[in-house]
N, C-alpha and C positions, 0 to 999 in steps of 0.2 A: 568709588564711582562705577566701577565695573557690575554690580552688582542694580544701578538705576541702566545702566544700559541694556542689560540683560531682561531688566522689569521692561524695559519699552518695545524692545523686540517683541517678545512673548505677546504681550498685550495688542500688537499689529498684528501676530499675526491668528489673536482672535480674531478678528474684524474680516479677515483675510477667508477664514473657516464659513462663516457668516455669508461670503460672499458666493460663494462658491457651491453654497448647499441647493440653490433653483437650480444651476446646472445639472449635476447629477442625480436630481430627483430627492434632496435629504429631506426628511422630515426634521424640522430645525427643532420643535419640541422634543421628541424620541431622542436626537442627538445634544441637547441640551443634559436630559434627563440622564442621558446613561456617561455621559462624562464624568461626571460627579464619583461614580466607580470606577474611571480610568484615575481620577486626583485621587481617592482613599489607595488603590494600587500603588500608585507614583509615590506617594507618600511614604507608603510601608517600605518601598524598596527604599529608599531614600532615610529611614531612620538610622540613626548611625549602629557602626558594628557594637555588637553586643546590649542595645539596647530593645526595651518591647514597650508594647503599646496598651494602652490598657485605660480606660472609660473612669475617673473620680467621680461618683456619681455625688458625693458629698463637697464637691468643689462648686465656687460661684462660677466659675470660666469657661464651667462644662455643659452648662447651661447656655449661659451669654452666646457661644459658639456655635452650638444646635441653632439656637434661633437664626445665629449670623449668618447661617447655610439655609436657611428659607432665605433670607435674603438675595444671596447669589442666585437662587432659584428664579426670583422677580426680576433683576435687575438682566439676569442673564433672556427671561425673556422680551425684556421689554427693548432691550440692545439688539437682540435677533430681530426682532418685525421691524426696528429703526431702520436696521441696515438694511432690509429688504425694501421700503416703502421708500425710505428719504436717501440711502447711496452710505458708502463709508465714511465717507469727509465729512458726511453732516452728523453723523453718530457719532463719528470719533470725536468731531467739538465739542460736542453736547455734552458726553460722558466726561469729559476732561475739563472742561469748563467746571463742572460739578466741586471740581477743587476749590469755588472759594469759600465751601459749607465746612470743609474740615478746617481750611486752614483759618476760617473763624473760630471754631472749635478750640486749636491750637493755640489759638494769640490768645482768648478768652475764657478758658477753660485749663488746658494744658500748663498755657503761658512758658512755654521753650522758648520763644522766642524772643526780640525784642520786641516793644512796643511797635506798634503800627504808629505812621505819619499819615497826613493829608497824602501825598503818592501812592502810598500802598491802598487807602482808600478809595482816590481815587479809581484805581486799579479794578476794585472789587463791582464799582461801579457799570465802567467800561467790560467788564465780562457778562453781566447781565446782557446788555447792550447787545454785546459780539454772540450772542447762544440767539438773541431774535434774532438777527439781520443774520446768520447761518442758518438757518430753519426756513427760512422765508422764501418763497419764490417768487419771481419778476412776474405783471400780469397774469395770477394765475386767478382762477373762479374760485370766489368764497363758498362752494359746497360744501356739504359732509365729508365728501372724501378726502379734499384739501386740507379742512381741519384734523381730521385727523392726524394725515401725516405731520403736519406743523405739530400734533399734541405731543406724536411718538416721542419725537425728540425733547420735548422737553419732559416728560416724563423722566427719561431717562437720566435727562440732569437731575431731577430731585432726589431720586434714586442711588443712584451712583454717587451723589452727596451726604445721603442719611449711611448706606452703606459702608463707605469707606470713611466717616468718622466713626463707625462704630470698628472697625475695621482697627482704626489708627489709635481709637481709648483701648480696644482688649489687649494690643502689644503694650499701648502705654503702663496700663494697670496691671496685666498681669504676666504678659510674655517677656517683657525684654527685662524683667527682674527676678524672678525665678521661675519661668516656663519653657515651655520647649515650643522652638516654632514649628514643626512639623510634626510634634502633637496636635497643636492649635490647629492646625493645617488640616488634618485630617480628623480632629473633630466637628469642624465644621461643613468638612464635606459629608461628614458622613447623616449632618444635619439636611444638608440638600439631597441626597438620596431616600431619604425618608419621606418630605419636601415633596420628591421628584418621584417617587410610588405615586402619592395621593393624585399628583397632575395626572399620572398616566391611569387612573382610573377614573378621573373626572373626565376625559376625553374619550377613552372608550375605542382607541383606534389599534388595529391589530400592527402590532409590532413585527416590524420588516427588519432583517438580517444585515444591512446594508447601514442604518440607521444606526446602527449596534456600530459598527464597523468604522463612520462616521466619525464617533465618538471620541474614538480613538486620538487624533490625530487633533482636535476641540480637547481635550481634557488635558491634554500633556501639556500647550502654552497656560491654558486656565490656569494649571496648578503652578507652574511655574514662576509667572506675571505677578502672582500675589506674593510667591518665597521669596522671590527676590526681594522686590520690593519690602518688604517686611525685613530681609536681611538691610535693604539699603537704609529704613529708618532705626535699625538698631545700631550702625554703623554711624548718621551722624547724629545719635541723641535720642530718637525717637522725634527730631527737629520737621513735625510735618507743613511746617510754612516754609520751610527751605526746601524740603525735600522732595515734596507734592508738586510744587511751581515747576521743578524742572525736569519731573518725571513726563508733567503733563505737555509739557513744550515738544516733547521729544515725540511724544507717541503723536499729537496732532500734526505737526510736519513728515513725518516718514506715514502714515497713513495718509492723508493726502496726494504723497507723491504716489505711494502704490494706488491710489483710486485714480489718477490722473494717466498714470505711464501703462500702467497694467490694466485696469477695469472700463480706462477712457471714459472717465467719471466727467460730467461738466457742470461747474460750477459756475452760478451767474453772478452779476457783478453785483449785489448783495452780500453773495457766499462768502464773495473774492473779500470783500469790504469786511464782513464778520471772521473770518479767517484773520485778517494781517491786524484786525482790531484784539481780537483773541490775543497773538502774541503781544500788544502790545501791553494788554489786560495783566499779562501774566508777568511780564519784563515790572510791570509797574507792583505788582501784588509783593512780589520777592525783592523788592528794591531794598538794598542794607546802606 
């Protein structure tokens, strides 16, 4: 358990990084991008003693992983401009809600689990539900701009749903039976750094010292949030309908409180309504 606890921290206090980046001027892309070298870093130090690293280019995982790291690169941006446009608490749903894409996966695919019931269906229902009525604002003008913000977030759900089941099959198939999870860990970032070149060429913006520096402090939960996690689904089975439900419970109330106590975030009584619906989404999704 210590191990999803750990994953939820981390994961807050991306969102947390996110928040913080207008204040001090960050360039949230630049500091997106060069994280990615703080995780291969973290990584390396982090391989156990006496082991090394080194690229199968004749492996299927070494692939699957590269790609998994564009991934993170997408998902990572589209969570950035969330949390700037629509607040923490509504990103943080979004992205967390996204759990009922793997934990279909998991029941239909995987199959770790037990069969789902009418409840846990239910469940899956009532989360679609709780990601509109979180995304949505009281009286607001149906503009371009409006829409967008509504889109950010749910982008983010689809994302962070295609993501983290692919995320949840490469431990399943290859890591938690003879792989190493901080190889996987750092082949895949080092897939987002490659990823995260190309962005910084597509953009064309001169890279600021500060942005670098930024990164720092974004790349150390990044890498983290995923270890963990990945140690927590090796730990109960690679069980991601059990394990997912309650990772996700964790990070959208402690993100929350930090947007509420710390950021004086305000949520209107939609949010309120999609937020306490969410949990209920989720209590019902992992029902045994």
């Amino acid at each position: 358990m210590i191990f999803l606890i750990l994953s939820i921290l981390f994961s807050v206090l991306l969102l947390v990084n996110f928040r913080l980046h207008p204040k001090y001027g960050i360039d949230t892309t630049q500091a997106i991008v060069f994280n990615y070298w703080v995780c291969v870093a973290l990584g390396w130090l982090l391989l156990p003693t006496g082991s090394t690293f080194s690229i199968d280019w004749s492996a299927d995982m070494t692939y699957y992983s590269l790609l998994l790291g564009l991934g993170f690169i997408v998902v990572f941006m589209l969570s950035g401009a969330s949390t700037l446009k629509s607040g923490i608490a509504v990103t943080s749903l979004a992205n967390n809600m996204s759990l009922v894409i793997p934990v279909l996966f998991n029941l239909w695919v995987f199959k770790t689990s037990q069969n789902f019931g009418a409840v846990n269906y239910i469940g899956l229902v009532l989360a679609f539900v709780a990601v509109y009525l979180s995304t949505t604002k009281e009286n607001a003008d149906n503009t371009p701009q409006e829409r967008k913000n509504w889109l950010l977030p749910l982008l983010v759900f689809l994302m962070y749903g295609i993501t983290n089941t692919s995320f949840n099959y490469l431990n399943f198939k290859y890591v938690s039976t003879n792989g190493s999870t901080i190889a996987f860990m750092v082949t895949a970032c080092l897939g987002a750094v490659v990823s995260g070149l190309f962005l910084l060429l597509y953009h064309r913006k001169r890279i600021e010292f500060k942005n670098i520096i930024a990164a720092i402090p974004l790349g150390i939960p990044n890498f983290l949030s995923f270890y963990f996690l990945l140690k927590a689904l090796d730990e109960f089975k690679n069980n991601g309908a059990y394990v997912l439900p309650i990772y996700n419970i964790g990070v959208i109330l402690a993100s929350t409180a930090v947007a509420l106590f710390f950021f004086k975030e305000r949520l209107s009584k939609l949010n309120w309504t999609g937020l306490a619906l969410a949990v209920v989404a989720i209590i019902f999704i992992s029902w045994r």
